[in-house]
C-alpha positions as CSV (number, residue, x, y, z in Angstrom):
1,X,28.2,-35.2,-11.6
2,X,29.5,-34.6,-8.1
3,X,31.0,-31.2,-6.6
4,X,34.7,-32.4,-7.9
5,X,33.8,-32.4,-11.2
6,X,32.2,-29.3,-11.4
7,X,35.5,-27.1,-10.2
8,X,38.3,-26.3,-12.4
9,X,41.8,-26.5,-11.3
10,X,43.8,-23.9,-12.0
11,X,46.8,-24.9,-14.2
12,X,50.2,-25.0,-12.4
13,X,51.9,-22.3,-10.9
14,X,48.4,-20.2,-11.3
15,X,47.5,-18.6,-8.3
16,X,44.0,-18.1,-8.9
17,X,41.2,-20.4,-7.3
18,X,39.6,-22.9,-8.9
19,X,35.9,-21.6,-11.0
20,X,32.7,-23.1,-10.5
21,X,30.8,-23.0,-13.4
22,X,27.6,-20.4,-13.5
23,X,24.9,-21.8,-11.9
24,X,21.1,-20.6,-12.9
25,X,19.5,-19.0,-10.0
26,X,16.0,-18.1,-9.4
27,X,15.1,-14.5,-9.6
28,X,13.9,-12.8,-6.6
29,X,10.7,-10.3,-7.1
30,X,11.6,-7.2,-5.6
31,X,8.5,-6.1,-3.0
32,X,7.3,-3.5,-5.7
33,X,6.8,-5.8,-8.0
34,X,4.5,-8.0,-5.5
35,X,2.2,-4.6,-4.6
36,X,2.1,-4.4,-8.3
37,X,0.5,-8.5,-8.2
38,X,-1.2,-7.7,-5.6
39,X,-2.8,-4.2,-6.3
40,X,-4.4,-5.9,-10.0
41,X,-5.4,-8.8,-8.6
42,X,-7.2,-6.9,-5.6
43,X,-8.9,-4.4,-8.1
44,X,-9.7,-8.1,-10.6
45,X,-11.6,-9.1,-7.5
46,X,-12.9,-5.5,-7.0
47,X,-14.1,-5.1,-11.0
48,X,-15.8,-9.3,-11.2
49,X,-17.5,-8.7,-7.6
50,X,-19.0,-5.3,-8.5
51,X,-20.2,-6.5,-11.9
52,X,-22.0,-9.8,-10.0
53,X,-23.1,-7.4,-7.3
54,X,-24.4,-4.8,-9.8
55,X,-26.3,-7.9,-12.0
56,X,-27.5,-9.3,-8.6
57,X,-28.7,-6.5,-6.7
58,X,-31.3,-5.0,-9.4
59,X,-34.9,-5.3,-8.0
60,X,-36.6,-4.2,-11.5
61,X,-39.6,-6.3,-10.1
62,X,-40.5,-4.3,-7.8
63,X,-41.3,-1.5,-10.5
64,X,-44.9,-0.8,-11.1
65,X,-44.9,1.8,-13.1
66,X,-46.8,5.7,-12.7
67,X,-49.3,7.5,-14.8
68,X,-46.6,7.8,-17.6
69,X,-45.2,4.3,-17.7
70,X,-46.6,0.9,-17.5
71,X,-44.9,-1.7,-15.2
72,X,-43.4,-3.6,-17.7
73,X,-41.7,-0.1,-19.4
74,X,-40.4,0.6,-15.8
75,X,-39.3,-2.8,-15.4
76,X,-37.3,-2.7,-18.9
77,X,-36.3,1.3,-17.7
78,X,-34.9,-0.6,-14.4
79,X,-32.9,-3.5,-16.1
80,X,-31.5,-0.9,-18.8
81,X,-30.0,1.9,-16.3
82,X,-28.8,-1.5,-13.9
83,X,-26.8,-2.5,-16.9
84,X,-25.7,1.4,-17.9
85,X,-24.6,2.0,-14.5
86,X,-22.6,-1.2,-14.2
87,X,-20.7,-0.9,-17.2
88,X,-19.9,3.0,-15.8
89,X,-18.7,1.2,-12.9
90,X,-16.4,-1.2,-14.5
91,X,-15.0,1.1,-16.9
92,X,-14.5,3.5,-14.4
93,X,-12.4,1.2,-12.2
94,X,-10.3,-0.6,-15.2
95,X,-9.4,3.2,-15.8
96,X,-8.4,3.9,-12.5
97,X,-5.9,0.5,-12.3
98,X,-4.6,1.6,-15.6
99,X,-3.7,5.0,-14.1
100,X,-2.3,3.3,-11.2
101,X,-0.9,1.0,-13.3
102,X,0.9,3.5,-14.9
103,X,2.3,5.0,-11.6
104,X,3.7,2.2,-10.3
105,X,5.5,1.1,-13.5
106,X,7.0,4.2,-13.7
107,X,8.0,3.6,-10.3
108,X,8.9,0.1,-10.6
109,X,11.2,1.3,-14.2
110,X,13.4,4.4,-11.9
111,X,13.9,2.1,-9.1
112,X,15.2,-0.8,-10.6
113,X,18.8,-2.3,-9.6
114,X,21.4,-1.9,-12.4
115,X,23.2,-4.5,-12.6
116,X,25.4,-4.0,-15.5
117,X,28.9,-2.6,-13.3
């Protein structure tokens, strides 16, 4: 179809311009909406780095034990309070984007644009 065929005319003796039928346009994301993106993805990266770090940076090896535990109960103690701590970690920070989360979807909702006029 060309541009031609797209208008209307208006019928004769109607002083009204021709109308040009709706076309779809793409939706521009408002900037709140990108911190929103932006801020989850950052704390994604945040949460999967801190759970490799945590699973990486255990040196239970190193444990040889004292008079009340042999190395390989230390060892085990190690690995067990690595794995305890990490999963504090992570629940601890998928908490803290949910209550950001939260905030800023509150935010996003009161600022919107009304577009019904």
């Amino acid at each position: 179809m060309t541009t031609t065929d797209q208008l209307t005319p208006p019928p004769p003796g109607d002083w009204r311009a021709p109308t040009v039928p709706d076309v779809p346009r793409k939706r521009k994301l408002r900037k709140l909406t990108w911190a929103i993106i932006i801020f989850n993805v950052l704390m994604l990266v945040w949460i999967v780095g801190g759970s490799i770090s945590a699973a990486n940076s255990a040196d239970c090896a190193a444990q040889t034990g004292s008079a009340y535990l042999s190395a390989t109960d230390a060892q085990d103690a190690c690995e067990a309070g690595t794995a305890i701590g990490a999963g504090i970690a992570v629940f601890g920070l998928l908490f803290l984007t949910m209550m950001v989360d939260v905030i800023l979807g509150v935010v996003w909702l009161v600022t919107r644009k009304n577009h019904q006029h």
